[in-house]
N, C-alpha and C positions, 0 to 999 in steps of 0.2 A: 341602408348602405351596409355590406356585411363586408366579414373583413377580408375574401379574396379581393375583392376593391381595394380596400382602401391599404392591403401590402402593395398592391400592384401600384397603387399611386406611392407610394414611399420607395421603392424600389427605381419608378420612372424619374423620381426627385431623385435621386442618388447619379441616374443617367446625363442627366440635366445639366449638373452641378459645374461652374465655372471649370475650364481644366488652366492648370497653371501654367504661368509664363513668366518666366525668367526676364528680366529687364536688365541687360548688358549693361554697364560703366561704359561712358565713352570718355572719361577720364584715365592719365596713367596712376591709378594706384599700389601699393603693395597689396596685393593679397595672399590672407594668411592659405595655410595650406592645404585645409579642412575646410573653404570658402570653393567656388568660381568665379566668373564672369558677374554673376550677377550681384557679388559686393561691389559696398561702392563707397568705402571709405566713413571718414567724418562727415558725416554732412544731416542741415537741420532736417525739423521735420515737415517745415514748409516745403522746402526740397522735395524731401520724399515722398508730399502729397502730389507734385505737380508731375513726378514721373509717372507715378500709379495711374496711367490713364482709365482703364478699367478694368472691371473685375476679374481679378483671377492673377491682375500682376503681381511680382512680389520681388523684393530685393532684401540686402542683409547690408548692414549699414555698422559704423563702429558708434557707443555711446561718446553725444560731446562733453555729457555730464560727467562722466566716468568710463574715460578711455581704459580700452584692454578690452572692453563689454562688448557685445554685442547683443543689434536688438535685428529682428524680422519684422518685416512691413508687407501686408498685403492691402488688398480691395476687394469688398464682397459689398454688395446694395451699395454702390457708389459711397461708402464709406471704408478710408482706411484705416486698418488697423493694425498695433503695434504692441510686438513683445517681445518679451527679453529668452535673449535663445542662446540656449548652452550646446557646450561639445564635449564630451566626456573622454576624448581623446578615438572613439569608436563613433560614436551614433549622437546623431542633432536631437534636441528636445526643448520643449520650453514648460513642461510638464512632468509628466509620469510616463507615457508614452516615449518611446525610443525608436529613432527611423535613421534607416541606411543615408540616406542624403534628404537637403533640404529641399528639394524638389517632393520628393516623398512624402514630408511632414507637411506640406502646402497642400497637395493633393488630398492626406485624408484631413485636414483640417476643413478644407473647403468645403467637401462632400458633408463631413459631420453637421457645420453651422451653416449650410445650407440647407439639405433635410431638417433637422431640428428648428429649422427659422420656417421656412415656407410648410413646412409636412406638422407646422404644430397642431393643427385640427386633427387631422391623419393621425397622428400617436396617440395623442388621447382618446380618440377614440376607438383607436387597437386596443389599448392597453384597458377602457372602458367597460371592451366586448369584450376582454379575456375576465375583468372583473364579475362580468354578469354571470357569466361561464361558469363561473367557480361556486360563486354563489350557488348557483341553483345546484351542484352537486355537492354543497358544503355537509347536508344530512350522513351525505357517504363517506366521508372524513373522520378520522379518529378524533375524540376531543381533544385528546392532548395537544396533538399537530396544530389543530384551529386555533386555539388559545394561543399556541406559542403566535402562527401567522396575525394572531391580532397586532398581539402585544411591538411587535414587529415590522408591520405595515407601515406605519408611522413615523415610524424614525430610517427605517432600513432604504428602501425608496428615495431617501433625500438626502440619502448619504453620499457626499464629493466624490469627486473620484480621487483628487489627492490621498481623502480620508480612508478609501480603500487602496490606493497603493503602498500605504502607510504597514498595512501587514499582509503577509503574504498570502493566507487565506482569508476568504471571506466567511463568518459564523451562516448556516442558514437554518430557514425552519424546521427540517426532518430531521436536527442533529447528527446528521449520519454523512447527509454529503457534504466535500470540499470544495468550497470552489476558488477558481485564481483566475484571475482576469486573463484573457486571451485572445490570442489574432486568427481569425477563420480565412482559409486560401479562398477565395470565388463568394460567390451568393448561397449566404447561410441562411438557417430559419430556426427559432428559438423554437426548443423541445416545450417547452411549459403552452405558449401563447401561440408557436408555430406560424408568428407572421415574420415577416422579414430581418434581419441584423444590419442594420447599415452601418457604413462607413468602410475604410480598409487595414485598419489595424486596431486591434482592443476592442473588437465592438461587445463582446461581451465575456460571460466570465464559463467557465466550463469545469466538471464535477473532474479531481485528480483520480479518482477512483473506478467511477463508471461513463463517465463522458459526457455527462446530460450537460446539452449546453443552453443559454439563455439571456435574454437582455442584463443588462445592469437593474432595470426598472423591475422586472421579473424574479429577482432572487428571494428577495422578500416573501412572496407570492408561492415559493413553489412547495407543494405537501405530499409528495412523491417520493419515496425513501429510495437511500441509494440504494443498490442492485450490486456494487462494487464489482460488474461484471462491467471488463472493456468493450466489448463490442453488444450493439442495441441486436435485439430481436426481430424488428422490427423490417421488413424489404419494401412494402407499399408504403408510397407516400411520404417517402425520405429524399430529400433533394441530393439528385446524382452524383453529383460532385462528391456529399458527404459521405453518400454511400459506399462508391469507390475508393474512397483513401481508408474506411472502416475495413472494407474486404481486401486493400491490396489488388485488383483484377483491374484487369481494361475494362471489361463491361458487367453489366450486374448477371450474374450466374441465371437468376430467373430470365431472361430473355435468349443468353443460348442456348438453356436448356428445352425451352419451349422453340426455338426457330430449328432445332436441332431434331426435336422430333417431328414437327411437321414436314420438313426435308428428308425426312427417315418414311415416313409415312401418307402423308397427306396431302403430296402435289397436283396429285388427283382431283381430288374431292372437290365437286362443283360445286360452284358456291363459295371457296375457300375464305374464310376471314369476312365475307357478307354476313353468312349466316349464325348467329349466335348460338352457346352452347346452353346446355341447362344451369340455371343460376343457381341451384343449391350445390350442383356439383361444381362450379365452378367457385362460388362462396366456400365449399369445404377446401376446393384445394389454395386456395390463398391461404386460407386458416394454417394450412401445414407449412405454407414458405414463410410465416410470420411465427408461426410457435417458437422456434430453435433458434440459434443463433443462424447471424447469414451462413456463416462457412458451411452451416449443416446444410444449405438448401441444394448442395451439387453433392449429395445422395437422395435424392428426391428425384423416383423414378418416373416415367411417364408413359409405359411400356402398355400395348395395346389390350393387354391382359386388364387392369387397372383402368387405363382410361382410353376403351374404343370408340367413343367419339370426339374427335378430333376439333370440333368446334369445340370441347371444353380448353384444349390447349390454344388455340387460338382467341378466345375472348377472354383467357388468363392474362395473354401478352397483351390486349388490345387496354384491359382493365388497369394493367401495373403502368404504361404509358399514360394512359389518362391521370391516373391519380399525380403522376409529377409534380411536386410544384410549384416548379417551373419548368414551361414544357421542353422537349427535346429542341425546339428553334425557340429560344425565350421571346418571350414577349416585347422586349427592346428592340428584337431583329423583326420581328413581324410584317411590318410597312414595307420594311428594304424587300424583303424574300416576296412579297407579293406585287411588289412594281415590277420585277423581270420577269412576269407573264405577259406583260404588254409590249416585250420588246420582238420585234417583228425577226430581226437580224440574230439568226442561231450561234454566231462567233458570239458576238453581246450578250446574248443570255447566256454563255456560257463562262463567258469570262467574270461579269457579275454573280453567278453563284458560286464560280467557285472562289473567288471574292468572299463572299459572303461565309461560305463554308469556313474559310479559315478563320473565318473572327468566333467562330462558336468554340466555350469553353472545351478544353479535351473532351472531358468524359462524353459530352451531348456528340462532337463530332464523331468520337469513336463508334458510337450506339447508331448513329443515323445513320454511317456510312455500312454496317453490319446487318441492319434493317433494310437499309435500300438494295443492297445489295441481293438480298433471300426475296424482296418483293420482285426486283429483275428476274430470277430463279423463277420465282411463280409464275411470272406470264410466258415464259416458255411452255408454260404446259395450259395451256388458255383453251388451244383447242377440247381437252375435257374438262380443265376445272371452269372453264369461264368468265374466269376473273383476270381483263387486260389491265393497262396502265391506270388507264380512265376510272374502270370499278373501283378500284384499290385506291385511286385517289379519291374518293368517297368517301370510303372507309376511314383511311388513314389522316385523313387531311383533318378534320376535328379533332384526331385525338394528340397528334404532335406536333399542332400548330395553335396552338387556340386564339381564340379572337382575342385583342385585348381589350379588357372590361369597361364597359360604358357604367354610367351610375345606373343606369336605368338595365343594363343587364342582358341583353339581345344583341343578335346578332343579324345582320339582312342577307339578302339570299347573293348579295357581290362578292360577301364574306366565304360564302359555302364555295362559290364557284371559284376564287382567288386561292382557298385551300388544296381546293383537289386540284387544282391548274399548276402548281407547286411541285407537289405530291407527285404528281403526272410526270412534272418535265424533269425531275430528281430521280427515278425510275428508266424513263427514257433514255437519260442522257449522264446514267451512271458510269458510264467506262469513260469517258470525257472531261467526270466532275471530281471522280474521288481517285 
């Protein structure tokens, strides 16, 4: 079991997870003015169990112990539960964590002790693989770093998260970086371990200086000195979302760089995006979009002087899509995007994707739409390059859809046909979709 599995299974627990529901007073009470609907006064905790019908309910109730208090009540695993919840005159909490409304705090609560309860095999054994990981490159480690991470392992790992919001930075092992507990916008992935971040606010903690970001369980662990540079180096294999809010852009520079040249040059060419380039020149020119910082990558020319075979810029782009990770239709939308190839009725399929379209994060929508868009382009010119809807859905359809992961790891051939069938009707029927 390796760990693109077992993120994708933490991630799908994350999807899962009860969504809250407010349980209205059909009592007249006062309520305060930091409250809604869903207070509901004095009242016991017998009470409060027999409203919570199931999981995901939640209401906000006055203590009868010690009126003025307030406590929050949910249900997760048919049991509820009860805590005592403040307002700081701004934002609810019942912790260290701080949320715009109590709906908010219910939401990443649920999601947290729901992953963390069901996904407990799934973690430890992320956090398992990232130990093996380490180990086996621990020879390449400076001694010092390692000593320190020993010494460290043991206590840092099991430290509260009270005990860390107690100061404002967290100590770690390369003495160099800072880190402070932080909220990631969309689907993150820790720098150290690079499996999944769940929850929706604080999931983990991120370097003040250089940005490395990482679980809470991961800080201990990391032997990585800081860089004290803002923005990563890094283009392939950084999940889009984070990409984009590092670069500031709509889309990542390396894709209109390369759709940019191909449309400059390459509409022609039969075969287009079929046929693969040469892998050491296409291994060098990734090497160049990842040396520098991102900003440098939109001086990075592609001019036919440099690189006259145009498959190298085409399985650069087909390469950086692959590595996503997560794909440009994440793997939660999967299922949905592939049942509206069975729908017969062209109004229906069209009104279900573009359905669908609007639920995908920005960044993914902006990229696909950009994508599908230069793949329309292409088969205008089909009569010499060759490549209609159908090819391109071949091509295309593994690399920004992917299966999602069975334990066993394959894929059947409904999968291949359900990809390109996607791929196809997203081409077809782009002046309609986006």
């Amino acid at each position: 079991m390796d760990a693109l599995f077992l993120y994708y299974e933490v991630c799908q627990l994350q999807m899962e997870a009860p969504k809250p529901h407010p349980v209205p007073c059909s009592k007249k009470v006062e309520i305060p003015l930091h409250y809604e609907n869903e207070y509901h006064g004095a009242i016991t905790r017998e009470e409060t169990n027999s409203l919570l019908i199931q999981d995901g309910y939640y209401l906000v109730r006055e203590s009868l112990k010690s009126l003025g208090n307030y406590s929050l009540s949910f249900k997760l695993f048919n049991e509820v539960k009860h805590y005592r919840l403040y307002f700081d005159g701004i934002y609810h909490f019942i912790d260290e964590k701080k949320y715009d409304s109590v709906y908010d705090l219910v939401e990443d609560g649920l999601i947290s002790m729901y992953v963390t309860t069901k996904g407990k095999n799934y973690i430890n054994k992320l956090f398992g693989l990232t130990d093996t990981k380490s180990s086996e490159s621990g020879d390449n480690i400076d001694s010092r770093i390692n000593n320190i991470r020993k010494r460290n392992t043991s206590t840092t790992s099991s430290v509260s998260i009270d005990a860390m919001a107690e100061k404002k930075f967290i100590p770690l092992t390369s003495e160099t970086h800072k880190f402070k507990i932080a909220t990631f916008v969309g689907f993150h992935w820790c720098d150290y371990c690079r499996n999944f971040m769940w929850g929706l606010k604080q999931q983990g903690a991120k370097c003040k200086r250089c940005g490395y970001s990482v679980h809470k369980q991961c800080i201990s662990r990391v032997t990585i000195s800081c860089t004290q540079e803002k923005t990563s180096k890094r283009v392939f294999g950084i999940d889009l979302t984070a990409l984009l809010s590092m670069t500031n852009t709509l889309r990542p520079l390396i894709c209109d760089i390369c759709i940019a040249a191909v449309e400059d040059r390459g509409m022609d060419t039969e075969g287009l995006y079929r046929e693969p380039g040469s892998a050491n020149e296409v291994k060098a020119l990734k090497a160049k979009f990842d040396e520098g910082k991102i900003l440098d990558a939109a001086n990075i020319e592609l001019t036919p002087q440099l690189y006259p075979n145009i498959q190298v810029i085409t399985s650069l782009l087909k390469l950086y899509l692959r590595e996503l990770p997560v794909p440009l239709i994440p793997f939660h939308q999967y299922n949905a995007f592939t049942e509206t190839i069975d729908m017969k009725d062209e109004i229906d399929r069209i009104k279900s994707l573009k359905s669908l379209l609007s639920e995908l994060p920005s960044a993914h929508y902006e990229l696909l739409k950009h994508l599908v868009q230069h793949l329309n382009r292409v088969i205008q010119h089909e009569n010499k390059n060759l490549m209609n809807a159908s090819n391109l859905g071949v091509v295309f359809g593994p690399t920004i859809m992917k299966t999602p992961i069975s334990e066993e790891g394959w894929q059947t051939l409904s999968d291949v046909r359900s990809q390109r069938l996607v791929v196809e009707n997203l081409i077809l029927l782009y002046n309609k979709l986006f």
